[in-house]
C-alpha positions in Angstrom: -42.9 -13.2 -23.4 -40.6 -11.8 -20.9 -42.2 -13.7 -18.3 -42.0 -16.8 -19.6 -38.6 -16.5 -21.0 -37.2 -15.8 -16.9 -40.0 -18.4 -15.8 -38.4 -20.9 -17.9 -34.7 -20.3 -17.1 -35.9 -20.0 -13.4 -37.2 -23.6 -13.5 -34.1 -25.2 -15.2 -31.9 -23.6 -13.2 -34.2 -24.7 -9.4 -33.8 -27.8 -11.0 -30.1 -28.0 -12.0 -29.2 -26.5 -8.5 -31.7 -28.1 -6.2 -33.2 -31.1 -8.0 -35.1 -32.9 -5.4 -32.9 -31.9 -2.3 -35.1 -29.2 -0.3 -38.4 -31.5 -1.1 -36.8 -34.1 0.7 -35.3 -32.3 3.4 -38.5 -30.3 4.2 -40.7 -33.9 3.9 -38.0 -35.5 6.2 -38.9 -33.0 9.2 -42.7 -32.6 8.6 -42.6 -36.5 8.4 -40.8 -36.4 12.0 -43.2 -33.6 12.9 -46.3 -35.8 12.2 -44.9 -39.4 13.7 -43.9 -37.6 17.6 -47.9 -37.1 17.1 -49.1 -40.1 15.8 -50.0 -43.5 16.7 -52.1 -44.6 14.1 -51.6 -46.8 11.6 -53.7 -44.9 9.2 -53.7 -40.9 8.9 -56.0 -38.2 6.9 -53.8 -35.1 6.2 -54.7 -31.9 4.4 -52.3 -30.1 2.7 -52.7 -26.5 1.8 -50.7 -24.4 -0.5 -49.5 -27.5 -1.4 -47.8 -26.4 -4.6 -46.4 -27.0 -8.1 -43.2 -28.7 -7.5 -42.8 -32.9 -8.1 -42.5 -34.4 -6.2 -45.1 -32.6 -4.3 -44.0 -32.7 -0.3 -47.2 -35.0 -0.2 -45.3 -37.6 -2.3 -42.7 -37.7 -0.3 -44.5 -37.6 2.8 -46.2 -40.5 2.2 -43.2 -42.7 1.1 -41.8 -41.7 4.8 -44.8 -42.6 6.2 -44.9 -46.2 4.7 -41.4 -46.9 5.6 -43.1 -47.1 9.2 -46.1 -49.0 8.0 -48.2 -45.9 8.4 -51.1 -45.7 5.6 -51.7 -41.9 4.6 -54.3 -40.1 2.7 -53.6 -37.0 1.8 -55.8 -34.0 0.1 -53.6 -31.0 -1.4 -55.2 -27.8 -2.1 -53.5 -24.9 -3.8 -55.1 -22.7 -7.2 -55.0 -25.3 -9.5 -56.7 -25.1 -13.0 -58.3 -28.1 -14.7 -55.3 -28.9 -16.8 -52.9 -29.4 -13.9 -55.3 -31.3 -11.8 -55.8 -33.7 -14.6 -51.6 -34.2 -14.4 -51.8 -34.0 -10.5 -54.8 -36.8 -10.3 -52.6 -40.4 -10.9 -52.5 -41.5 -7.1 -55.6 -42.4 -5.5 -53.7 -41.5 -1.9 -53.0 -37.9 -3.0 -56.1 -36.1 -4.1 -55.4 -32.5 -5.4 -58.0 -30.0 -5.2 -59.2 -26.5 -6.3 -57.9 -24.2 -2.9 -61.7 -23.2 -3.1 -62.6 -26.6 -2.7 -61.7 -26.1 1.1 -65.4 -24.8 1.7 -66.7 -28.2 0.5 -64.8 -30.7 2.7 -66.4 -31.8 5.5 -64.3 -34.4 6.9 -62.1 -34.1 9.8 -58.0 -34.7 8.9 -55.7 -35.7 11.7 -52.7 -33.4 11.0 -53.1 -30.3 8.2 -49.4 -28.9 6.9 -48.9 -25.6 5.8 -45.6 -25.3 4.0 -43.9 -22.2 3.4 -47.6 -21.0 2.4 -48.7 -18.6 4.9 -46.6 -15.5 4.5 -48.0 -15.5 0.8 -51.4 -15.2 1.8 -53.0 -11.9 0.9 -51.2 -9.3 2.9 -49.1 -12.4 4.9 -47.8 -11.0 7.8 -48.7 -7.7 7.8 -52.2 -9.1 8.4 -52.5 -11.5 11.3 -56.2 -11.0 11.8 -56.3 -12.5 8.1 -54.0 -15.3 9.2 -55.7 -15.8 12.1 -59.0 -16.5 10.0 -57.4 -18.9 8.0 -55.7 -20.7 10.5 -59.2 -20.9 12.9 -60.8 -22.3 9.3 -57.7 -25.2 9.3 -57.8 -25.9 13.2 -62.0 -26.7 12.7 -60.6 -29.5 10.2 -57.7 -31.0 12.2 -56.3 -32.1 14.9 -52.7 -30.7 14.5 -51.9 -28.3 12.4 -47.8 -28.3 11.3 -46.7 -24.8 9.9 -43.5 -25.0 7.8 -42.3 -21.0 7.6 -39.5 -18.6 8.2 -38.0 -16.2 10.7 -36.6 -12.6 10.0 -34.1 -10.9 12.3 -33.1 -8.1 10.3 -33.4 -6.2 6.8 -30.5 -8.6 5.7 -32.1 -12.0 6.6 -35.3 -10.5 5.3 -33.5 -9.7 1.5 -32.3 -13.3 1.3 -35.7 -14.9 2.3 -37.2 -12.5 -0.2 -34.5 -13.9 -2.6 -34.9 -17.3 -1.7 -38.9 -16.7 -2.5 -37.9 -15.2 -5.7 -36.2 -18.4 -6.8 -38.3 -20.6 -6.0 -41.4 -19.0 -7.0 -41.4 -16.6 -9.5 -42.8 -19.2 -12.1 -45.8 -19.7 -10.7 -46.5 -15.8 -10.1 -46.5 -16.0 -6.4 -46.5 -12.7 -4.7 -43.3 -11.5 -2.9 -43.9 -10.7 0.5 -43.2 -7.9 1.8 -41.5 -9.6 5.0 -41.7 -12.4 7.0 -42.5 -13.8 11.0 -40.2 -12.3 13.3 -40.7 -14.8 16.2 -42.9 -12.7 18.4 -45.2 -12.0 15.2 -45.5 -15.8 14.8 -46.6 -16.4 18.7 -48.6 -13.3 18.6 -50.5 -14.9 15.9 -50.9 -18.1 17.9 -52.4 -15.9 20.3 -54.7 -14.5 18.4 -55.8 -18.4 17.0 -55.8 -20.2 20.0 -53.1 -22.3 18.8 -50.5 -23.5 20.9 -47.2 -24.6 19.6 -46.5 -28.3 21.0 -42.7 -28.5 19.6 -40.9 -26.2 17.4 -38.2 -27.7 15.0 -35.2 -25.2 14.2 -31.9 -24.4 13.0 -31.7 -27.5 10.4 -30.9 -26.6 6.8 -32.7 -27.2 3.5 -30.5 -26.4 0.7 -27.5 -27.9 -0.6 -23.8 -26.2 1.3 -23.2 -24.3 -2.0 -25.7 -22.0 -1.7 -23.6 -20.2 1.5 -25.1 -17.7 3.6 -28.8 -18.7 1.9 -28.7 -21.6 3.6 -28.9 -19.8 7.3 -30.5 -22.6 9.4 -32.1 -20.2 11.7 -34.2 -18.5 8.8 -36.3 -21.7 8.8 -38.6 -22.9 11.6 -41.4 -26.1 11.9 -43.8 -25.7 14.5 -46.5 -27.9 15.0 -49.8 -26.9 16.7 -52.9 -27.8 18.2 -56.1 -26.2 20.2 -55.8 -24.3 23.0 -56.7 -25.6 26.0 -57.7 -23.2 28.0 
């Protein structure tokens, strides 16, 4: 009851505060992200932990995308139930999957985004060798992989991400983590996946200017990947 009650108010008040404006602003640089890579007219991209929130980064994606006459097909995993991927279903462009669907998809995508997902996974940082595993799983199934995430510097900038994750995810009964990449976590765990980051998109904000010192630019990073060469 409790639950609900804050899961409720937290909703209406991510919705009164943000609306649509971090989707958009998130979508904008993964869209940039994906066309310094491209030149096709048609791409396959797998999104996973792609989330509750409409419209889905996949949505809005794909509306960039067609603004430069680029077709996309996407396929979003994340732990949805049967009811919400009955809701989630309505565009044959966006398929959304079971997250333990993954196991059954054979085909090979050309970019596969990660969007504030992977510090929520099991253990998150704390566990690169984890990481690692999941990101050697991803890099089998695409060519690029683009990691939306965050940067710590400090207990402070590690309270207001934790905040931050609070608010936007407390509905949905996402774990908190217990911290987040510090840079040389992030490229330690490229290390360990044979991942090598090809461009790395910083210090550009995602929330409205009201929401002051949360909106620290430099707490937010894009990097995009691929295999390593070598």
């Amino acid at each position: 009851m409790i639950f609900e009650i804050i899961s409720n108010f937290n909703k209406l008040l991510r919705k009164f505060l943000l609306g649509k404006y971090r989707q958009e602003k998130i979508s904008f640089q993964l869209t940039k992200a994906i066309l310094n890579c491209n030149s096709q007219k048609k791409v396959k991209i797998l999104d996973f932990g792609s989330g509750y929130f409409q419209p889905s980064l996949a949505n809005l994606i794909s509306k960039n995308l067609k603004k430069e006459n680029i077709v996309s097909q996407f396929t979003c995993l994340d732990f949805y139930n049967k009811i919400a991927l009955e809701k989630l279903n309505v565009n044959e462009n966006i398929v959304y999957k079971n997250l333990d669907d993954l196991k059954n998809i054979n085909q090979e995508f050309d970019f596969c985004i990660i969007a504030d997902t992977l510090h929520h996974i099991d253990e998150g940082v704390d566990d690169l060798d984890n990481l690692s595993k999941v990101l050697n799983t991803l890099k089998q199934k695409s060519k690029y992989i683009i990691i939306k995430d965050h940067f710590e510097y400090n207990f402070l900038s590690r309270k207001l991400l934790q905040i931050l994750d609070f608010f936007g995810n407390y509905q949905n009964k996402t774990n908190l983590p217990k911290k987040y990449f510090t840079k040389n976590s992030f490229f330690k765990l490229l290390e360990k996946s044979q991942l090598q980051s090809i461009s790395l998109i910083e210090n550009k904000k995602y929330y409205p200017w009201f929401f002051l010192f949360f909106n620290n630019s430099k707490l937010h990073f894009i990097s995009t990947l691929k295999k390593n060469d070598t």
